[in-house]
NUDOVEX-288083 format. One record per residue (C-alpha): residue number from 1; y, z, x. Coordinates in steps of 0.25 Angstrom, whole numbers. Layout:
<rec pos="NUM" y="Y" z="Z" x="X"/>
...
***
This chain:
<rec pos="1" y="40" z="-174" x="40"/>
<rec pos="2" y="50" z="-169" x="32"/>
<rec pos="3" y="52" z="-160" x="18"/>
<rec pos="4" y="57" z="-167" x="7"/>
<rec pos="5" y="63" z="-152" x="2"/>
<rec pos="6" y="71" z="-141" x="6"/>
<rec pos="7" y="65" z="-129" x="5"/>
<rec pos="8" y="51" z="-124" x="13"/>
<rec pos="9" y="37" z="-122" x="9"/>
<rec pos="10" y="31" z="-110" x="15"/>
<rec pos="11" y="14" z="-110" x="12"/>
<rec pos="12" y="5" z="-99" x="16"/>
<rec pos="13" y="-7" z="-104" x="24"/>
<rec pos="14" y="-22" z="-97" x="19"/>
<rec pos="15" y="-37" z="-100" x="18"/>
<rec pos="16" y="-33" z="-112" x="6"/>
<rec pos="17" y="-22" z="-118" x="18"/>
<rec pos="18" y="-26" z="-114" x="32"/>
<rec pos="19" y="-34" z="-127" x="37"/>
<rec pos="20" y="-25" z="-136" x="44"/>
<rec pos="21" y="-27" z="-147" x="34"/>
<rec pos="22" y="-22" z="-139" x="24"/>
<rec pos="23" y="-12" z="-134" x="32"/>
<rec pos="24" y="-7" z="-148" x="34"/>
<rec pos="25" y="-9" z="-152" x="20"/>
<rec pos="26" y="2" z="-139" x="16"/>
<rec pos="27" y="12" z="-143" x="28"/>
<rec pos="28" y="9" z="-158" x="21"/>
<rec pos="29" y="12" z="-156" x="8"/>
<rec pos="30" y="26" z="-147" x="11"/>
<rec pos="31" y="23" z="-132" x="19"/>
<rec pos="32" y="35" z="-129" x="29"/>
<rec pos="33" y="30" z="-117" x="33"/>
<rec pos="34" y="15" z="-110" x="33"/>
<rec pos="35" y="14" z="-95" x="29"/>
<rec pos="36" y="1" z="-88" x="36"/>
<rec pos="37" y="-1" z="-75" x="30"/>
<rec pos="38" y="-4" z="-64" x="36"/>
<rec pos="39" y="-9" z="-54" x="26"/>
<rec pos="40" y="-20" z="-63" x="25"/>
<rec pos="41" y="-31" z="-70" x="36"/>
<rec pos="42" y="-34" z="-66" x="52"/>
<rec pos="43" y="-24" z="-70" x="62"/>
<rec pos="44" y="-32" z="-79" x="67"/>
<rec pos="45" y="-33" z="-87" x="54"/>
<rec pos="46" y="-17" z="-88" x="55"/>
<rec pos="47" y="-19" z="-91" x="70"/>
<rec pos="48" y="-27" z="-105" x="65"/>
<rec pos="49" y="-17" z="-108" x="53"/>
<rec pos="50" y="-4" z="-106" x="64"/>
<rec pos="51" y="-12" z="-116" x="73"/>
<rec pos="52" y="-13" z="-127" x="62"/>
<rec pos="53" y="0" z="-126" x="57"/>
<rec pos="54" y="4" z="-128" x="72"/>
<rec pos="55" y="-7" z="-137" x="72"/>
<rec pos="56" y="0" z="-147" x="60"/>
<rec pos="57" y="15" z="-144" x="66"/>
<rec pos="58" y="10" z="-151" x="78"/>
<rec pos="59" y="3" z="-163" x="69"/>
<rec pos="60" y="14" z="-165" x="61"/>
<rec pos="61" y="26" z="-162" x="70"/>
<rec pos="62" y="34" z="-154" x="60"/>
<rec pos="63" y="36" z="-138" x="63"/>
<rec pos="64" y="29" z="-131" x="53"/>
<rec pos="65" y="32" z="-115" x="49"/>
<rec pos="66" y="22" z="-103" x="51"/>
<rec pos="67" y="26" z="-91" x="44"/>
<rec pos="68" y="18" z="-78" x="46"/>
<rec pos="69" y="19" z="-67" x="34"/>
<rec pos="70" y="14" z="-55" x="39"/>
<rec pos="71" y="7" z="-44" x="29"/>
<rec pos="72" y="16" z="-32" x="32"/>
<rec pos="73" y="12" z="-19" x="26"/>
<rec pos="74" y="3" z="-18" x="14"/>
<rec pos="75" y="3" z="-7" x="5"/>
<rec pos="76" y="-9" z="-4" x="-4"/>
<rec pos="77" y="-16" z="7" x="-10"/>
<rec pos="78" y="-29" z="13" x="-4"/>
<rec pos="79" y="-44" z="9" x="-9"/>
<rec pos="80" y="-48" z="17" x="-22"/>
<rec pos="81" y="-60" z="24" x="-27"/>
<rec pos="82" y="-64" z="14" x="-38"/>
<rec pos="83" y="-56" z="3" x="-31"/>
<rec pos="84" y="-47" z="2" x="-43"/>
<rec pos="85" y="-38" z="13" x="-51"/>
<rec pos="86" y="-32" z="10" x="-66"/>
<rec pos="87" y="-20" z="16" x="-68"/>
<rec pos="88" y="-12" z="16" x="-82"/>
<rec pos="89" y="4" z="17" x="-84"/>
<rec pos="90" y="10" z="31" x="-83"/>
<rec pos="91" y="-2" z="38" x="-77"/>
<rec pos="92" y="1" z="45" x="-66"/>
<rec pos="93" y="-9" z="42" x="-50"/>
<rec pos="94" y="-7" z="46" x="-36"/>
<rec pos="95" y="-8" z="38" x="-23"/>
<rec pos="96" y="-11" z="47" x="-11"/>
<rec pos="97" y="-11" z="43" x="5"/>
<rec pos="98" y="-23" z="49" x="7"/>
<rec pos="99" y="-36" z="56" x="4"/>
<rec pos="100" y="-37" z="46" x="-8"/>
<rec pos="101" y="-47" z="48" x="-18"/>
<rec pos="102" y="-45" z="34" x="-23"/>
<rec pos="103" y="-41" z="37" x="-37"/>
<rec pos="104" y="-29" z="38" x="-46"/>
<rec pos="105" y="-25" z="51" x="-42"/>
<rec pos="106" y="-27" z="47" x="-27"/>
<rec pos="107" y="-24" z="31" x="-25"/>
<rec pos="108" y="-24" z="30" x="-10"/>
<rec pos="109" y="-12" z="23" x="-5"/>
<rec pos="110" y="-11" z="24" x="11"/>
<rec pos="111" y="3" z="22" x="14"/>
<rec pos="112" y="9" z="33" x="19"/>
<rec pos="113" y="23" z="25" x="20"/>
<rec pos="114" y="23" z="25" x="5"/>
<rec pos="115" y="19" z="40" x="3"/>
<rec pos="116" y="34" z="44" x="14"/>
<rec pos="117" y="42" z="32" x="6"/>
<rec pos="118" y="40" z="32" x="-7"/>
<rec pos="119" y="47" z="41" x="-19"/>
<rec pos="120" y="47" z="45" x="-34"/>
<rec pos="121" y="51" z="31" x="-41"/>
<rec pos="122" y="45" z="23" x="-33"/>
<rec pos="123" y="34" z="12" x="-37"/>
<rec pos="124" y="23" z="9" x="-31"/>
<rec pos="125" y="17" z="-7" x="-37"/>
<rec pos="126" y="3" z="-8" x="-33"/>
<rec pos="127" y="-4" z="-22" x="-34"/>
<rec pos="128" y="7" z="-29" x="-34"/>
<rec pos="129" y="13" z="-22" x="-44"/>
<rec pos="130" y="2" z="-22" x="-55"/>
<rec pos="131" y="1" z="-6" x="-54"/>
<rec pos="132" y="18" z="1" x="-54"/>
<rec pos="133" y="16" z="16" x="-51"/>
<rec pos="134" y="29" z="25" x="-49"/>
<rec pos="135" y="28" z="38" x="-38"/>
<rec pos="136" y="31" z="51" x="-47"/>
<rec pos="137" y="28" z="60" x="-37"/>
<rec pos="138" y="22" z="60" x="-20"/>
<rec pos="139" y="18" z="70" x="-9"/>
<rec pos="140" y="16" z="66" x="4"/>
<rec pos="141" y="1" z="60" x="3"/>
<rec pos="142" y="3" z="55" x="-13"/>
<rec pos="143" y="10" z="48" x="-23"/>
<rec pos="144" y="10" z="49" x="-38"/>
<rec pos="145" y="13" z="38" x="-45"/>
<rec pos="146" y="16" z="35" x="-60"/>
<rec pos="147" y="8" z="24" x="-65"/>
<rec pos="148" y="19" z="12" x="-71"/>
<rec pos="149" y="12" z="0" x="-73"/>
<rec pos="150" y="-4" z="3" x="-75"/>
<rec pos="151" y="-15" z="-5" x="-68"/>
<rec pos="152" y="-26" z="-7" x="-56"/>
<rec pos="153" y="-25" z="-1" x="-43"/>
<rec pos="154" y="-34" z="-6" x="-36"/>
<rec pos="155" y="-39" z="-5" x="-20"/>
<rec pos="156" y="-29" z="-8" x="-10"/>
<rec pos="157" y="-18" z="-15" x="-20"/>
<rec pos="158" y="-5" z="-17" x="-15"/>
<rec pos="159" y="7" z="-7" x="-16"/>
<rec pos="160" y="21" z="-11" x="-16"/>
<rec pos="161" y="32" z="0" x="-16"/>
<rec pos="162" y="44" z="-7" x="-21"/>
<rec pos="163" y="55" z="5" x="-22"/>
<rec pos="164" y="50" z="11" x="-7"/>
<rec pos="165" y="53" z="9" x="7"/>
<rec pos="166" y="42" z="11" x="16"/>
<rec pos="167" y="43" z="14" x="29"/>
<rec pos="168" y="33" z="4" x="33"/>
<rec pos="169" y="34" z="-8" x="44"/>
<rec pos="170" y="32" z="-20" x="40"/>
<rec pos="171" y="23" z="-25" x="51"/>
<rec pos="172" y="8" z="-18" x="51"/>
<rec pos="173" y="-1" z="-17" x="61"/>
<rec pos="174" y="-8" z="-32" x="58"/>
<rec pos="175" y="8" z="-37" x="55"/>
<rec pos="176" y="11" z="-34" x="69"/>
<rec pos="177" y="-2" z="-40" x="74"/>
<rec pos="178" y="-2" z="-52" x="65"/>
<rec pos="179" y="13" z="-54" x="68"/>
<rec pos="180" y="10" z="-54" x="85"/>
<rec pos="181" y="-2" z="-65" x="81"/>
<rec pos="182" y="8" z="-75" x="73"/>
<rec pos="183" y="19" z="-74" x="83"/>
<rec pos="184" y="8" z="-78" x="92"/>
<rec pos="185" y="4" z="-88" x="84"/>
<rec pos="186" y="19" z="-94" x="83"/>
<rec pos="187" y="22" z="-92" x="68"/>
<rec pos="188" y="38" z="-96" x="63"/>
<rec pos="189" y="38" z="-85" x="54"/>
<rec pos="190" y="35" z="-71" x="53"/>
<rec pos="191" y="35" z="-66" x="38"/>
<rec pos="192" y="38" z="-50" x="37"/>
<rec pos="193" y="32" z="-43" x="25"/>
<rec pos="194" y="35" z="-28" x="19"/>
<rec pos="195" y="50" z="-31" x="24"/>
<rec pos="196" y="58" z="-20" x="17"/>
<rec pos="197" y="71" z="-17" x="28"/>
<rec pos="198" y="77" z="-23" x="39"/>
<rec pos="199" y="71" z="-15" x="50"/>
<rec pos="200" y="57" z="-23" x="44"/>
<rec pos="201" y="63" z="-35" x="49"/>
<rec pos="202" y="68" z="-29" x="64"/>
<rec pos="203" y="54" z="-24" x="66"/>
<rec pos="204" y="46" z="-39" x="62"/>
<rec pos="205" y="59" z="-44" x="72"/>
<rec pos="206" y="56" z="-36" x="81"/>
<rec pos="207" y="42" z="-42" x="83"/>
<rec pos="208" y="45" z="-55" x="80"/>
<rec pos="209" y="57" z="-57" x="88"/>
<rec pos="210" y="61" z="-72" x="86"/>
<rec pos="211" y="47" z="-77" x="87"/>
<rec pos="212" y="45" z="-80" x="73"/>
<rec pos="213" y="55" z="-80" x="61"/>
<rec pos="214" y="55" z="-66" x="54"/>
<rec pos="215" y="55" z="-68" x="38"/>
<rec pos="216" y="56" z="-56" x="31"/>
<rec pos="217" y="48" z="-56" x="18"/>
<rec pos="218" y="55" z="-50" x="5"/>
<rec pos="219" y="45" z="-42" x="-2"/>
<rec pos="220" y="52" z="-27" x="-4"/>
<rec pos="221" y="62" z="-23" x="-12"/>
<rec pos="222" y="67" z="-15" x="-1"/>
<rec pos="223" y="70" z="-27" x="7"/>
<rec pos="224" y="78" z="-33" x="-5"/>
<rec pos="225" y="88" z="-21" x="-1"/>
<rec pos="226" y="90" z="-25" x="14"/>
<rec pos="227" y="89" z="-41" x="11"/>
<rec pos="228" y="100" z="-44" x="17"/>
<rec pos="229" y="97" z="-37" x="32"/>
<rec pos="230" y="81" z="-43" x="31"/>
<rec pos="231" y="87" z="-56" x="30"/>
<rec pos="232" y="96" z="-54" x="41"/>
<rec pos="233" y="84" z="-47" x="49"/>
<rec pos="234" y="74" z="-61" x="45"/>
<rec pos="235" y="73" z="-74" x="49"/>
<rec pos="236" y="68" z="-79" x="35"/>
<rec pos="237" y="65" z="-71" x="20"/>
<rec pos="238" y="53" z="-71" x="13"/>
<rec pos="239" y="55" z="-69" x="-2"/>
<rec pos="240" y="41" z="-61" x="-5"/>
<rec pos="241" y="40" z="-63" x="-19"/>
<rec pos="242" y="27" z="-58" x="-21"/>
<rec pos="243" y="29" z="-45" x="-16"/>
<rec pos="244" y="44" z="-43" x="-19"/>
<rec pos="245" y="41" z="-47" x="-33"/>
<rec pos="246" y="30" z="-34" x="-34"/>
<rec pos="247" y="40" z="-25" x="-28"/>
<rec pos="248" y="54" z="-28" x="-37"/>
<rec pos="249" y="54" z="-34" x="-51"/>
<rec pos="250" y="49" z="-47" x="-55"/>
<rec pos="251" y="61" z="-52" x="-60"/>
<rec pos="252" y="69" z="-47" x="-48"/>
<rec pos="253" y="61" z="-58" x="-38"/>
<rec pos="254" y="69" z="-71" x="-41"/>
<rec pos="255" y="82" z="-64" x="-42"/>
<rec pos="256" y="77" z="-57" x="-27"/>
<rec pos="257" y="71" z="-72" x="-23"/>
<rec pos="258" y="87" z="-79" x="-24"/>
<rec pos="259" y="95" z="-66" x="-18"/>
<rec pos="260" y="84" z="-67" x="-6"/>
<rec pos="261" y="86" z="-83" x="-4"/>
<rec pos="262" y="101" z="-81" x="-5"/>
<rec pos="263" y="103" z="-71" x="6"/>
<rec pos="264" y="91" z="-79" x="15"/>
<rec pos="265" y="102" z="-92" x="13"/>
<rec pos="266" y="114" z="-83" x="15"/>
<rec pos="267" y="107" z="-77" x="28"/>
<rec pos="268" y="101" z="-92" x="33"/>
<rec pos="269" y="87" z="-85" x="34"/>
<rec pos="270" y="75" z="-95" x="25"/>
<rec pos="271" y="69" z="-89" x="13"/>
<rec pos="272" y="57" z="-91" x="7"/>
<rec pos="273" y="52" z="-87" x="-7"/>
<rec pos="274" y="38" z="-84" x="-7"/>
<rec pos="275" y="26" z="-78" x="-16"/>
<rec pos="276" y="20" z="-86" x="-30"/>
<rec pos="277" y="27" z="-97" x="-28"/>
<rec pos="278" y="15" z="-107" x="-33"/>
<rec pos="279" y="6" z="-96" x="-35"/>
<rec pos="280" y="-3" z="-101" x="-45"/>
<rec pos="281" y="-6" z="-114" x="-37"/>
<rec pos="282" y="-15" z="-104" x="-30"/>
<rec pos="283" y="-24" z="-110" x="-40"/>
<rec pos="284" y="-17" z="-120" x="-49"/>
<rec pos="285" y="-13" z="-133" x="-43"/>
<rec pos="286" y="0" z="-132" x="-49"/>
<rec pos="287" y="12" z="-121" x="-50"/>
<rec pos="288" y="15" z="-114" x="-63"/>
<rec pos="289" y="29" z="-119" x="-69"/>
<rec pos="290" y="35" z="-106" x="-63"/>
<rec pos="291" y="30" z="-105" x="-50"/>
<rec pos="292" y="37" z="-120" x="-48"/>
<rec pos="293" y="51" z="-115" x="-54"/>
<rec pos="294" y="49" z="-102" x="-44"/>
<rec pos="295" y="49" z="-112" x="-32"/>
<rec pos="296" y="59" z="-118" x="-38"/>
<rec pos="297" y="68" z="-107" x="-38"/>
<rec pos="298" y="66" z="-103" x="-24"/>
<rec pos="299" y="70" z="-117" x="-21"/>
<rec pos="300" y="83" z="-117" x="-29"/>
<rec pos="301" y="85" z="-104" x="-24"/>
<rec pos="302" y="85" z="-109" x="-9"/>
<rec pos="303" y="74" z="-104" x="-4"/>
<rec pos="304" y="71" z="-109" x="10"/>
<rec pos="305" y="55" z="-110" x="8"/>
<rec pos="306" y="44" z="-106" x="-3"/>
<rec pos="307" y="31" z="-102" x="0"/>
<rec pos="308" y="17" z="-101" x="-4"/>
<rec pos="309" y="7" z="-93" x="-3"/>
<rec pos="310" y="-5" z="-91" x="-10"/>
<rec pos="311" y="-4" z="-103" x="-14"/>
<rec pos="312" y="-5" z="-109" x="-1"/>
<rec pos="313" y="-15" z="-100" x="3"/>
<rec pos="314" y="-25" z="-97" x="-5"/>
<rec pos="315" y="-24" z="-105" x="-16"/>
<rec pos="316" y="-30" z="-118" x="-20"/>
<rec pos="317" y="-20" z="-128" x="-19"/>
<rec pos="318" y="-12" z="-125" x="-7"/>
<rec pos="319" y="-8" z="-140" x="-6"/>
<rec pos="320" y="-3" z="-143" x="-20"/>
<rec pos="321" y="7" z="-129" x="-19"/>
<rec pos="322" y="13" z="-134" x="-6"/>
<rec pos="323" y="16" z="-148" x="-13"/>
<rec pos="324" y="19" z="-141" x="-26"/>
<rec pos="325" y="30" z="-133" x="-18"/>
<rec pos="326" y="37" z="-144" x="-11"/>
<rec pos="327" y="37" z="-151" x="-25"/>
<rec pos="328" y="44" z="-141" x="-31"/>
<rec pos="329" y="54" z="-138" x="-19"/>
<rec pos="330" y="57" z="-154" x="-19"/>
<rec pos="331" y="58" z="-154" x="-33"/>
<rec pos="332" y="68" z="-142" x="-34"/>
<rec pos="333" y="76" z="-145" x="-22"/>
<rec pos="334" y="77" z="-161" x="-28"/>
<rec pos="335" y="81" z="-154" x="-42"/>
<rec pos="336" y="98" z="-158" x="-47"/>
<rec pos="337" y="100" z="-142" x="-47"/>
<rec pos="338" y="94" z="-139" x="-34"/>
<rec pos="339" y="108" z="-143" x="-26"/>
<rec pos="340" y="117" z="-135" x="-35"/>
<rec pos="341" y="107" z="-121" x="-36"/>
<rec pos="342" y="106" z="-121" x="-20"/>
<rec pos="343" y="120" z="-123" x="-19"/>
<rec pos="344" y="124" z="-113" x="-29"/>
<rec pos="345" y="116" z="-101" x="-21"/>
<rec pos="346" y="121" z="-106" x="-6"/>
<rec pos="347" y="125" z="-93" x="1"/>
<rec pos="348" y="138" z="-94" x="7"/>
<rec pos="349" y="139" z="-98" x="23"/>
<rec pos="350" y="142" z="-88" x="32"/>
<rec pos="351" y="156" z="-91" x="39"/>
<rec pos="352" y="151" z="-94" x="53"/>
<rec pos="353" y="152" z="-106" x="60"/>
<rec pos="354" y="138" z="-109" x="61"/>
<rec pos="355" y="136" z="-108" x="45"/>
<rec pos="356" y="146" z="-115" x="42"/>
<rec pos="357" y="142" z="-125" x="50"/>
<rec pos="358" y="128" z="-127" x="43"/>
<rec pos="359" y="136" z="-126" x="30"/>
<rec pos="360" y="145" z="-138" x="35"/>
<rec pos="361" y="132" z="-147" x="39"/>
<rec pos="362" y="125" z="-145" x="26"/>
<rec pos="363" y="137" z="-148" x="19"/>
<rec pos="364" y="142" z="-160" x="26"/>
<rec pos="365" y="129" z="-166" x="27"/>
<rec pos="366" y="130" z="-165" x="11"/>
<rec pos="367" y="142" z="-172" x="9"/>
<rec pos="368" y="140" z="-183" x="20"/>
<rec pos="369" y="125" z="-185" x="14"/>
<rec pos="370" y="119" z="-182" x="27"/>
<rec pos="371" y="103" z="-184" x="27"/>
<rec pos="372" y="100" z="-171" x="33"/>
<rec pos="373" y="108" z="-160" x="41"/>
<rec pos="374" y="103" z="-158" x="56"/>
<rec pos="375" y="103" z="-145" x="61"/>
<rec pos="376" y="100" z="-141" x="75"/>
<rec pos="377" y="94" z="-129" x="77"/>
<rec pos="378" y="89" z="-119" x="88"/>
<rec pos="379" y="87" z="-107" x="80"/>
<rec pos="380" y="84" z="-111" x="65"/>
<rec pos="381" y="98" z="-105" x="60"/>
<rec pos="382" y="107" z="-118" x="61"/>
<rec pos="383" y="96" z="-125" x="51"/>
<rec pos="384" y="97" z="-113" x="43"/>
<rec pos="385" y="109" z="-112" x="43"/>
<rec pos="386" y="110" z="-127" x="35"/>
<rec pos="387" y="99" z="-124" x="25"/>
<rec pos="388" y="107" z="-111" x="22"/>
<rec pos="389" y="116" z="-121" x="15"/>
<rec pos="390" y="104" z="-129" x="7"/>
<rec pos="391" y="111" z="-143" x="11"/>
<rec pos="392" y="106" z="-155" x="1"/>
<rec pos="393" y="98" z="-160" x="14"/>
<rec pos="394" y="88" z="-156" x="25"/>
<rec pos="395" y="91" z="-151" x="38"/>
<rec pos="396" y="85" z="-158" x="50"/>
<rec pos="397" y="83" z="-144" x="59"/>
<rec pos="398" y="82" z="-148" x="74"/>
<rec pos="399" y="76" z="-137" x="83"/>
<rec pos="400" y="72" z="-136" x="97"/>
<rec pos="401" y="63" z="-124" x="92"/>
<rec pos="402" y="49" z="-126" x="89"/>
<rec pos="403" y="48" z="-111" x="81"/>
<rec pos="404" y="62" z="-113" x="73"/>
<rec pos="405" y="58" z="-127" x="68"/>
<rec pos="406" y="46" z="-121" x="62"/>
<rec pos="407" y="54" z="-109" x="56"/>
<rec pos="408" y="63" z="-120" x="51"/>
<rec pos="409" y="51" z="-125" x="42"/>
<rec pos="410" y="56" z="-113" x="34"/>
<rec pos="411" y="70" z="-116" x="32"/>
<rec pos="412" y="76" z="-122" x="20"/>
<rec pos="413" y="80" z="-138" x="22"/>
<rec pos="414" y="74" z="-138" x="37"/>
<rec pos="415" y="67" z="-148" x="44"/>
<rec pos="416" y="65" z="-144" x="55"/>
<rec pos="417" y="63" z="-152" x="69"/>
<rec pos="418" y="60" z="-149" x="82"/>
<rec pos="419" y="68" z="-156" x="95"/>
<rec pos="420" y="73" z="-150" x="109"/>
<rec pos="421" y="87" z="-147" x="109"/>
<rec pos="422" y="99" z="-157" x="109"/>
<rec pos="423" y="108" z="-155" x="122"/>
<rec pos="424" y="119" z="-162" x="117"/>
<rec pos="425" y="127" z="-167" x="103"/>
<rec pos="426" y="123" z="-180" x="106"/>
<rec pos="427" y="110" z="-178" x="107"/>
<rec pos="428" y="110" z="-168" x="94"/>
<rec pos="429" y="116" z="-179" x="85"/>
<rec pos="430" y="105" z="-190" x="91"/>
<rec pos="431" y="95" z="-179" x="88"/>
<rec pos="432" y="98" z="-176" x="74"/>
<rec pos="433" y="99" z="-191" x="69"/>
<rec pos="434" y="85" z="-194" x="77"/>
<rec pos="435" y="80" z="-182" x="71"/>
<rec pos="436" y="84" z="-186" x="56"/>
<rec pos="437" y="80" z="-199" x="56"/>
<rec pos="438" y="66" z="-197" x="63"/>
<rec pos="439" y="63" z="-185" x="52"/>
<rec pos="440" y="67" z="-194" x="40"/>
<rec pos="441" y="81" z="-187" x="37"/>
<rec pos="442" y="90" z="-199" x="41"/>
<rec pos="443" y="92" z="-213" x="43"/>
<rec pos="444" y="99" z="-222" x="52"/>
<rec pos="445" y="115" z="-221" x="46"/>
<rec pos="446" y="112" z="-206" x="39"/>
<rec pos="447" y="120" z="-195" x="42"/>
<rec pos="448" y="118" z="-180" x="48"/>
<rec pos="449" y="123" z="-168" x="48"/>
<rec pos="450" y="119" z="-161" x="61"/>
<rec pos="451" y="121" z="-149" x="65"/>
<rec pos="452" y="119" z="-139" x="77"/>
<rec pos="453" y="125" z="-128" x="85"/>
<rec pos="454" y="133" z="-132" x="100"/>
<rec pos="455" y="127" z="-127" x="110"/>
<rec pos="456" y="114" z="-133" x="106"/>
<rec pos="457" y="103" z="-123" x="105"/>
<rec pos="458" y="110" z="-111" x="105"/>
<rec pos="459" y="105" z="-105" x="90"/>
<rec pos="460" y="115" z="-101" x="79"/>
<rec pos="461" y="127" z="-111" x="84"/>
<rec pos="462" y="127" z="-121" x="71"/>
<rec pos="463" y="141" z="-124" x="77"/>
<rec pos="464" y="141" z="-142" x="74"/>
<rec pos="465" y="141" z="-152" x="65"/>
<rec pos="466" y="138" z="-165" x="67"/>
<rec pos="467" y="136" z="-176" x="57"/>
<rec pos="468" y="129" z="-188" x="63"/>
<rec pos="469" y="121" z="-202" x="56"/>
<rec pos="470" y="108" z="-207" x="60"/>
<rec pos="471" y="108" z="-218" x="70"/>
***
């Protein structure tokens, strides 16, 4: 079963798409990768989902992704004496760490991090931004605050701190726990949120270690200003919009969004855009007119994958979003300006031998009309390494790695398929061709374009070139 687009569709699995029909019915209609989230349900319930989804890859015979997103801290204010305080532009409150009465002059907020970060000028957006107070003044146990933008604040509402550093790990207690539990499990992907420096990354490494691919979720402001390390640091980028768009201005996010899939190609690590994406097919059958050209643009961008969230998992027509996706993907990626746009924002290729292999093979297999570029691949990094380049046509990725040819389902262009490992050239050229023709790539008399690293199975060698026809 092969993708008839490019580009990957990541769907977060909840009560309205946890059954293994539905589960099916998602992979069915185009889902690459599933997204269990762990902010919400018991591990147990993530336990059952994982065991479908392994369940369907068996059925189906195709490797199918599980990415795990891990909550990572949350920040909220303290429970209030009336449950609810009104506050009006330019007055002056007061948040305290302790001994709270639970009013405006005493609004609990127990987070000590904050209270030994935070400074005179700083903001604190609570509710996702709907109230915008600005610290005037702070002692060791309080905060006064400036009232910016007026409005609710309500018991246990979120805070988001977007000019501060805390000296906060991004891993709790119940992310450790729930971490251990999915590498159990056997998920591809671990998705790291609160990331705001590199060290973030190092510690989640250091857990991790290469049993899973590390995504580092981009949701700070502070992260934005050690991009370049975090994406050395990951395995793949998450482009958090929802968060990041509270924390730095609106009109910032699709400027943010392009940079951050640049550097992603540039560093031959995937990226996906995520948050809203078809947020009101949560409960309308169909996507506003803006919410399709915003998939779009992450498409034309070169974004490896999209993803869905809400509307996969809680909303009333999980089906019709996933197929709504893919029809807007294939659309975009079918478009006359598609070609030229991906090719005016290609990164330039590192000067290594094993890039400009990869940048040989996808332009070769362009200009002698190959049907599809095969790349052999222990690791993942030689398939990337093609799809840096966006060819004009699929990559056939051969593995003998059960783990990387489900964290290829996230890779732009990929389709990925497992086999034991070639001994010799002969049998790597026999290999390919039997494996193009029996996925639908090929035909008898088409051509190739394989590539692969000598010695075989030795990772990061994309050394050869080999153009080869269908017998």
């Amino acid at each position: 079963m092969r993708r008839h687009r490019r580009a990957k569709i990541v769907a977060t699995v909840g009560p309205a798409s946890a059954s293994p029909e539905m589960l099916k019915a998602l992979f069915l209609a185009g889902v690459d990768t599933f997204r269990l989230n762990f902010s919400h349900g018991a591990q147990e319930d993530h336990a059952k989902v994982h065991a479908a989804i392994r369940a369907l890859e068996r059925q189906i015979r195709r490797p199918i992704g599980i990415l795990m997103d891990l909550q990572g801290p949350k920040i909220r204010v303290g429970t209030l004496r009336d449950g609810k305080i009104a506050v009006e532009s330019g007055e002056t409150i007061r948040f305290v760490l302790r001994g709270s009465a639970g009013d405006r002059s005493s609004i609990p907020l127990p987070h000590p991090e904050i209270f030994a970060a935070v400074a005179p000028g700083h903001d604190l957006l609570i509710d996702d931004g709907r109230v915008r107070v600005r610290v005037t003044g702070l002692g060791e146990d309080f905060i006064e605050a400036k009232v910016i933008v007026g409005g609710a604040i309500s018991n246990h509402k979120g805070v988001n701190l977007p000019g501060t550093v805390l000296d906060l790990s991004p891993l709790t207690a119940k992310d450790r726990s729930d971490l251990e539990y999915g590498l159990r499990l056997g998920v591809d992907w671990v998705a790291l949120s609160f990331v705001q420096k590199p060290s973030d990354v190092l510690e989640a490494r250091g857990l991790i270690g290469e049993r899973a691919g590390l995504m580092a979720k981009i949701e700070k402001p502070a992260a934005l200003e050690r991009i370049d390390d975090i994406i050395q640091l990951s395995d793949a980028i998450m482009v958090a919009r929802g968060d990041l768009g509270v924390e730095i201005p609106h009109e910032d996010v699709p400027g943010r969004q392009k940079e951050l899939v640049r550097a992603c190609r540039l560093a031959v690590k995937p990226v996906i855009v995520a948050t809203q994406m078809l947020d009101s097919m949560v409960l309308s059958p169909t996507p506003t007119r803006a919410e399709v050209s915003d998939v779009a643009t992450a498409i034309y961008d070169g974004a490896d994958a999209v993803m869905l969230s809400a509307e996969s998992a809680t909303g009333r027509y999980p089906r019709e979003a996933v197929e709504m996706m893919d029809r807007i993907i294939r659309s975009t990626e079918q478009h006359k300006m598609y070609r030229s746009i991906i090719q005016a924002t290609q990164p330039n290729e590192e000067q290594t031998p094993p890039h400009a292999v990869a940048t040989a093979a996808a332009d070769l297999a362009s200009s002698i009309s190959a049907k599809a570029i095969v790349a052999y691949t222990s690791s993942g990094t030689t398939a990337a390494r093609v799809a840096r380049k966006r060819p004009s046509l699929p990559v056939l990725a051969i593995t003998p790695n059960t783990e990387i040819s489900r964290r290829l389902c996230l890779l732009w262009g990929a389709h990925s398929v497992l086999s034991e490992d070639v001994k010799s050239y002969e049998e790597m050229v026999e290999r390919a061709t039997a494996f193009a023709a029996e996925e639908e790539f090929a035909r008898s008399g088409d051509l190739l374009v394989v590539v692969a690293g000598i010695p075989f199975a030795q990772a990061g060698t994309t050394n050869n070139l080999r153009v080869a026809s269908v017998p």
